[in-house]
Structure formats: C-alpha cells, structure tokens
N, C-alpha and C positions, 0 to 999 in steps of 0.2 A: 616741734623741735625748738627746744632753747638755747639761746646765746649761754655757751660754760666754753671753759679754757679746754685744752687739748694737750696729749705729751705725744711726743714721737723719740726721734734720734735719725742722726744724719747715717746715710749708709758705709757700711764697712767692707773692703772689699771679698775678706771671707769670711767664715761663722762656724764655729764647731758644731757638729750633730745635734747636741740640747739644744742651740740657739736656731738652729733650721726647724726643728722639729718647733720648738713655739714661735718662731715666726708664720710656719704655714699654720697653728692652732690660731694666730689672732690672725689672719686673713679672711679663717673663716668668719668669725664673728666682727669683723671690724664694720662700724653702720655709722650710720650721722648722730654722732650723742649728743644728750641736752644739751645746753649751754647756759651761764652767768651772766650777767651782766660783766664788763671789763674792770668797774671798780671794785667789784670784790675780788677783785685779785685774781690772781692764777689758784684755779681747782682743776689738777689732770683726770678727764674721763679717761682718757685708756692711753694706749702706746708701746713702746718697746725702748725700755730702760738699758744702755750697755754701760757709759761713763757718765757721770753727771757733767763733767763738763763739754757734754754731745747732747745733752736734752734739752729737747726743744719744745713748749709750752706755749700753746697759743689761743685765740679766742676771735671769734668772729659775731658780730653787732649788727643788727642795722643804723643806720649813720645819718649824718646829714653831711653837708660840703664842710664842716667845721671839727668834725669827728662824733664820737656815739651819741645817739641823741636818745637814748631810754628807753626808745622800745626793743619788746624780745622777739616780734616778730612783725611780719607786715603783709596786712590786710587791704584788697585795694578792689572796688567797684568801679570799672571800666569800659565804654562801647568798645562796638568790636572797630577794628580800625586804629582803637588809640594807642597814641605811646605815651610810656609811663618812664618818666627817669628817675633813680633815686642812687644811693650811696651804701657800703659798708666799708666796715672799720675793719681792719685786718691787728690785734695786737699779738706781739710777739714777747713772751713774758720770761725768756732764757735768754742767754748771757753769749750765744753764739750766732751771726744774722743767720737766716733761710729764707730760698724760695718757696713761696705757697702756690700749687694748681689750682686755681678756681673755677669751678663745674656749677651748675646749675643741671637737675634731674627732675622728673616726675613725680612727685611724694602720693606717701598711703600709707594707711595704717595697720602696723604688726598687728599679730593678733591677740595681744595684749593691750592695744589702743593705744600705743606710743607710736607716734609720726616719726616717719622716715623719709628717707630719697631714693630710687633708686640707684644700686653700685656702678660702678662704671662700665663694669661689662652689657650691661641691660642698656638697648634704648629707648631713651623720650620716646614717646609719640606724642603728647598732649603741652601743657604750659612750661617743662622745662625744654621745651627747644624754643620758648619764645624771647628769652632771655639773650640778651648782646653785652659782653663784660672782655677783658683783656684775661689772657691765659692764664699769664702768672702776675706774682705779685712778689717786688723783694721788700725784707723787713729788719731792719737792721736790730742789735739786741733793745730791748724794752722798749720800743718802737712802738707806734700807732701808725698806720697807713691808711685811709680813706682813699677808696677805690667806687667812683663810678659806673653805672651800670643801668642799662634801660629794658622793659618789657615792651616788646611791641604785640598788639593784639592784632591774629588771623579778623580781617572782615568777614572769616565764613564760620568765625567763632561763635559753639553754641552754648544759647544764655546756661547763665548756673555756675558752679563753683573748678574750680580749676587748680589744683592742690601743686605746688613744687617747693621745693629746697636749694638754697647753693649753697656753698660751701667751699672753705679752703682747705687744702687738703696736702699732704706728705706723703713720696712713696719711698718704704725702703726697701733698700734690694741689699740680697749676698747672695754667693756660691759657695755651692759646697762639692767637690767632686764634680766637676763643671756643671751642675743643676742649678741655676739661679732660680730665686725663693723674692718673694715681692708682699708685701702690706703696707696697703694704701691706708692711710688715718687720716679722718676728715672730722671738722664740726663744722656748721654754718647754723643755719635756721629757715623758719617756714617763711612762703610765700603765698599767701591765697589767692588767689585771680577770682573773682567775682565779675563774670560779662553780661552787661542789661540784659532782658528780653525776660519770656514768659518763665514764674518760675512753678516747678515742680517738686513739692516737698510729698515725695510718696515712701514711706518703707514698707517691704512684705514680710513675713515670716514663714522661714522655711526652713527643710533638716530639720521636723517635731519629732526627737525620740521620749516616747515615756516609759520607763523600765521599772518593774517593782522588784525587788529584793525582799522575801520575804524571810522572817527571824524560822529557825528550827525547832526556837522553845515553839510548843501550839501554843502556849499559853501568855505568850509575846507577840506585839502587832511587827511588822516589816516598813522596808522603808520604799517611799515612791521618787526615782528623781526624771525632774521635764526638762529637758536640753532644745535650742533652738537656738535657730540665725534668724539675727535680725539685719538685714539688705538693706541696702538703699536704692531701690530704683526712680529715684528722681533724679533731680541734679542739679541742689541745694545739699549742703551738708547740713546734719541734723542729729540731737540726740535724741533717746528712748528711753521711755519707761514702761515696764511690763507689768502684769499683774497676772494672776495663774491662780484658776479656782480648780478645785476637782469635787468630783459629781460620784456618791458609790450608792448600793441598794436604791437605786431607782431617785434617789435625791434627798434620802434617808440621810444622806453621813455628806457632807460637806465641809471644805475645806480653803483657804487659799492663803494666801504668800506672795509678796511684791519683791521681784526679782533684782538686783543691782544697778540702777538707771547707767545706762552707757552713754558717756559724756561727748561723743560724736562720733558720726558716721560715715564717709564723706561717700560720695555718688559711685554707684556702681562696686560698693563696697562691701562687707558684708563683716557681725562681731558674732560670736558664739555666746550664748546668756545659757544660765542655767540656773533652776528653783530646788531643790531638797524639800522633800515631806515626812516627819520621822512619824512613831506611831502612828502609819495607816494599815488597818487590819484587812486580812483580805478577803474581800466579801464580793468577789466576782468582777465585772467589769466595771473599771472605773474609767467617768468620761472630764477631759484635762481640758479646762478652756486658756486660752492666751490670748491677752489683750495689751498690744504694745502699741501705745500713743506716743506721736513725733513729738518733741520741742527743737524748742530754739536753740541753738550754741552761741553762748556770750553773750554779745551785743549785739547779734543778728536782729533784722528786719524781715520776716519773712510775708509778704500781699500775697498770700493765699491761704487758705483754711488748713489747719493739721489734723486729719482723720486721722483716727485710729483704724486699727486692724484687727480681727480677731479669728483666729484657727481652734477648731477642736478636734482632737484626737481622743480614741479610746485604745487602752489598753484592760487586758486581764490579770487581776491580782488573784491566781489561782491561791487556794488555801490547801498546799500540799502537805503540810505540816500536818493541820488541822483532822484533814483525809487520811491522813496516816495513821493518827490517833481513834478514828472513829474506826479504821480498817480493824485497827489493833485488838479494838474493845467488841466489834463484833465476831471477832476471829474469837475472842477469849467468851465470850458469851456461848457462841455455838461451842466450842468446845465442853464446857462447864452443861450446855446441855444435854450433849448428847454423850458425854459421859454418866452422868445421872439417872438418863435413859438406860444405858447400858448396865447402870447399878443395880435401877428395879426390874431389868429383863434378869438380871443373872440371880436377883432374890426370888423373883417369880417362879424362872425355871427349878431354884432349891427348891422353894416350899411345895409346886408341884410335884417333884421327886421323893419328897418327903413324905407327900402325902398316900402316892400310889406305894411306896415301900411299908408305911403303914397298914395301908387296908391289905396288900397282899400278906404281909403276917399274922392279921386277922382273922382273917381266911384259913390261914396253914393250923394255928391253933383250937382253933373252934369245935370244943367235942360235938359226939356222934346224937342224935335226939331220941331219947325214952318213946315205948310204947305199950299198950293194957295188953293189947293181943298177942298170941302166939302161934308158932308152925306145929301141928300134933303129925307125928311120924306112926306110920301103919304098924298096928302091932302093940301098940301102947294102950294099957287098959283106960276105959271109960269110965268116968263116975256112975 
C-alpha cells in the first residue's frame, strides 16, 4: 500500500436513484488504494464526485514530528514487549476543511498481490489492533497535519512478519426513500511488524491442476496449462520463483517454462501461479514437475536457509483427435475390404453360373452316336 492522494465529498442529506445506486456500486469496491508521495501533488484514486466545490482530496505519508519524511511505507523489526512511536502526515489537497477517521487494520494480499487492510466491518485479530492513534483528525483546506501514533508489541507475540495498514478515511452517507446508503474512502499505507525470534521461511505448493486441451486438427499438437498455489506456511514473508518441467513417452519429449516470480507472500497466505505449454502433442500420460524456491523481499534479512519445494503431478494427454482419425481409416479400410470381397463372391458366383448354364446346353445339343451294327427283324431275307 502506497502513500497517493484520495477524492471523496462531504455528505448530502438526500441523493437521486443514479447517485444511490453508485454510491452502494463504490462501497463495494472501495479498499485502501495506493498512494504518492504528498509532493506530487493531489492524484484522486477513487471517490464520489457531486460539486467540485465538495471534493475532497487527500493523502496519507508516513511522517516524522516535522511532517512527511519520504517514506512510502514502514517497516519495523521489534521484541515482543516493545513500543514503537512514529507519525503521519494527514494532507488535505481541496479547498473545503474535513474530518479524517483513522483506523488501523490487519493487511493481506488480494489476489492479485496488491496489499490491502481489512474494511471496517472485518476484525483485527493480529498487528492492527496493536496500534494506539486518536480517532479523528481535522484538516483545514491544503493543510498538512502530522498525527502521532504508537505500536505496542503483545509479549506473547510470535516471531515473523505481522502485516497491517492505517489509514484516513471519509464516510459518506445519503437517503433515499428513508434507506440510508454509506461509502467509506480510505488511503493510508503498510505497516510491517517484524517480531525477533526463530524465523521460518517455508512455502508449500498446493491446488496442482494440469489440464490438456487437445487441438481437433489430428494433425495439430494441443495445449497443456499447470495451475498452483504457492502458501506460505512460515512466518516470514517471502517471494517465489517457480519452474515447471513436463515429462511425456516415458522421458522421450520433455519440456519446461519458468513461471512469473511472485514478488511476495506474506505468512499464512497463499498467490495462484500458472505456466502455459502450447504445442504439446498428445502422447499419453504426461508427468508436470514444480519447483518453487523462496527468496527474499527487498531488503529483507532472512538467518535461515530457503528450500525449495517440489510437487509432481501426472495428467493424461489422451490423443482423441488422433483415435478418431485412426477409427475413421480403419472403419474405411474394412469397408473397402469387405466390399471387394463381396465383389469377387458376386463374380465368382456369375462365372460359376455361367459355367453350369454352359455345360447344360452342351448337353441338351449333343447329337446321337453312329454305329456298324444293326437290329435284323424276322422275316427279312438272308444273304
């Protein structure tokens, strides 16, 4: 979470239909956005625009007693027991004053690996309830306010990383048809808590899907994609880098591809990574190895060793295409023979019919056979 400016607007006491209706659209989505530094000016992440001369533009720094002091966020390595004091800048970059709420929450990362807090409704349980700050803050127009503020660490706090955010924050409210409608707009920034003791840089890999997609031409390979969480079950935050080999005909056809290093993890967190392999042909069971090894974040210091991790899975890259084409050609093959067959039975049986129609005609024509002798009838004179 970085230090950038913020828009809101002070509330009205009612709101037509459209304005209710996206009021309650950015409630949903309203989170802790990045933030600038205060000298470059007012840049609004989000808000609800009605009169320009209601908008309100602000920006939240970490400080020193003097006002912003350059960093975007802050990082602090701590015994359990200690307190930690420090300052933000509270600037106000519209033309009308307001009050700021400032909250301190628990942070984690979306699943797109942008650091957040959680919203108001959710509770701390972890480093944002360790924070002591006053509630509100007034800021008159183009104003700077520097506001004190202390962490004090649980003594039954466990070593490793402790993720939170605060923030100042606007809520605006209307009604419409007596329904009152509310969005909160916040920016602040991170807080890391880093508590001594033993550390534990471990991540696992889990949720391995590998799915083949094979092409319909037979005559075109398919594509294979490897999906996985990569956790953190230590508690140090830590980035990844993965690497994903695949294995087919027995170790015949190999392949791999270095997946998108995820630039931090934080404990008990988990990011989704995913690898693409295009032209893999399908030649039965292919086996998917994954090897995601820890690093560092930043300027971390990490006294302990970073294993790597490795998971294999096998999937089957059936060749139905292929199967199909081969069904097709032996389908046309038997037929082609066994019509052929049927050609020389039905020539056979002519010429056989042909042949007995012959020799019976043969037969039926055939004169009678000559002979020297003869029958003498009684009565008939003798030589």
């Amino acid at each position: 979470m970085n230090p950038a400016s913020h828009l809101s607007t002070r509330p009205r006491p009612r709101t037509r239909g459209l304005r209710r209706l996206l009021a309650v659209a950015a409630a949903a989505v309203a989170a802790l956005a990045p933030a600038v530094p205060a000298a470059a000016g007012p840049a609004p992440a989000s808000g609800l625009v009605r009169d320009a001369e209601e908008t309100i533009t602000w920006s939240v720094t970490p400080a020193d007693a003097d006002g912003p002091d350059g960093r975007r966020w802050v990082d602090l390595t701590v015994d359990p027991g200690q307190t930690v004091e420090d300052h933000l800048a509270v600037t106000n970059f519209g033309k009308t004053p307001a009050t700021f709420a400032l909250k301190s929450a628990d942070g984690y990362l979306t699943a797109n690996g942008r650091f957040n807090m959680l919203p108001s409704d959710r509770e701390s349980r972890d480093a944002g309830t360790w924070f002591t700050i006053q509630e509100t803050v007034d800021v008159g127009p183009e104003e700077t306010v520097v506001v004190p503020y202390t962490i004090t660490i649980p003594e039954n706090a466990t070593p490793g990383d402790h993720p939170a955010g605060i923030a100042a924050s606007i809520t605006t409210a209307g009604s419409d048809e007596g329904t009152s409608v509310g969005v909160e707009s916040r920016v602040g920034f991170r807080v890391t808590t880093r508590v001594t003791g033993e550390v534990q840089p471990v991540l696992a890999v889990e949720n391995v899907k590998a799915s083949y997609a094979p092409s319909w031409n037979p005559f075109a390979a398919g594509d294979l994609t490897v999906s996985y969480d990569v956790a953190n079950d230590g508690n140090v935050r830590l980035g990844a880098e993965g690497q994903v080999a695949t294995s087919a005909l027995f170790g015949a056809v190999v392949d791999g591809a270095t997946a998108e290093p995820l630039g931090e993890v934080l404990p008990g967190g988990s990011l989704r990574s995913e690898v693409g392999f295009d032209d893999v042909w399908p030649l039965g069971p292919v086996s998917t190895t994954i090897t995601v090894t820890p690093t560092t974040v930043a300027d971390d210091v990490v006294d302990a060793p970073l294993q790597p991790v490795t998971v294999t899975v096998t999937t089957w890259a059936v060749p139905w295409p292929q199967l199909l084409l081969v069904a097709i050609v032996v389908v046309l093959v038997i037929g082609i023979r066994d019509d052929r067959r049927r050609r020389r039975q039905r020539l056979e049986a002519m010429l056989a019919k042909a042949r007995d129609e012959g020799r019976q005609q043969a037969a039926a024509t055939e004169p009678a056979a000559s002979g020297t002798g003869g029958t003498r009838t009684p009565g008939d004179p003798q030589d």
